[in-house]
N, C-alpha and C positions, 0 to 999 in steps of 0.2 A: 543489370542491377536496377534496380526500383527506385524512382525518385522520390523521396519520402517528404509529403505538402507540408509538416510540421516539422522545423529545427525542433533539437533538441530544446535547445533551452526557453523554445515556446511553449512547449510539452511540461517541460519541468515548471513553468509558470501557469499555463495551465491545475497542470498537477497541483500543486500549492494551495491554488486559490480554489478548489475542490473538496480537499482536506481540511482545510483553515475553516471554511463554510462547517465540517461536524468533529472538529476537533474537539474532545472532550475534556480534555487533559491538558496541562500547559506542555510546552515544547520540552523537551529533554535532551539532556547531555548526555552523552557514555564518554567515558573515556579510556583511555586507551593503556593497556597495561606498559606499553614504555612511556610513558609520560607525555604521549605526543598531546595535540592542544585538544578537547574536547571538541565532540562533531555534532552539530545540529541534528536534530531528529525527531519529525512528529509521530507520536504518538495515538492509536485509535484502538479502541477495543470492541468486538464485534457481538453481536449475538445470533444466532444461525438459525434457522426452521427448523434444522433437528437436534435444537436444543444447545450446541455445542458453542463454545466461543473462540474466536480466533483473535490473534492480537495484529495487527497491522503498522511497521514501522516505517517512515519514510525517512530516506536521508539525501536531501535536496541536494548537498555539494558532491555526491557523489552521480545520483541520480539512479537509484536502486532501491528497492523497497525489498526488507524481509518480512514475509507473511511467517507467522508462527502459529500451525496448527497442530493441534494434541500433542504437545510439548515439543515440539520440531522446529528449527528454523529452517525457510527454504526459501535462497535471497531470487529474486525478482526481475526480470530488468525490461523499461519502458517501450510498448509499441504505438505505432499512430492510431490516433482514432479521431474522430470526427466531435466527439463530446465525451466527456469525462476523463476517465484513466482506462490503462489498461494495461498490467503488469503479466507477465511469463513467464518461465522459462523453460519450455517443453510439458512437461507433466503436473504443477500448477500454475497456477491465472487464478489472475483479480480482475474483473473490471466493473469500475464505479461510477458513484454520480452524486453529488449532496452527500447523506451519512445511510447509504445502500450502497451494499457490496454485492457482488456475484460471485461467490466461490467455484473455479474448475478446476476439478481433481481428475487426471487422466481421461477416464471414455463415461465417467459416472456422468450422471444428469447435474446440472449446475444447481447451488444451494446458496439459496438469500439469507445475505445478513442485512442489521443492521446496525447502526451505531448505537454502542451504551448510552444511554444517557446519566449514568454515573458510573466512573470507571473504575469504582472500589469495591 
């Protein structure tokens, strides 16, 4: 097994202050259909070179991000990397830097977003 240079929750600190830098939108709550306590979550929405927009959700206590593209969610979860982020989980991938994203979708060529700057 592989010894991984970044803990987790260096990564998720990392992460944070990644996000927090092109956070458009203030933080948001979901909450939760049995009433449990509401979960932190930041919020990004993307805009893509072909046109498309994707939404990007982080949720630090857990430490999982769902990328939501063409109305889909497909939750995410954190590898190491040397700078920025960089989310997977087999068939898509995120990995970012400031408010630029890199979208990977299976064997397709990667697609640059990048952050709205109004997210209405």
């Amino acid at each position: 097994m592989k010894t991984r240079t970044m803990s987790l929750s260096g990564l998720t600190l990392a992460l944070s202050f990644s996000l927090t830098a092109c956070l458009q939108a203030p933080t948001a709550h979901h909450t939760l259909p049995d009433g449990m306590p509401p979960t932190p979550m930041t919020r990004v929405m993307y805009v893509c070179d072909n046109s498309e927009s994707v939404e990007w959700r982080y949720f630090p206590e857990q430490g999982v991000a769902v990328l939501v593209y063409r109305g889909q969610p497909h939750e995410l979860h954190p590898q190491p990397v040397a700078s920025g982020f960089y989310f997977t989980n087999g068939r898509y991938g995120a990995r970012g830097k400031g408010d630029e994203l890199q979208l990977e979708i299976g064997r397709m060529a990667p697609i640059a977003c990048r952050a709205q700057t109004d997210p209405r």
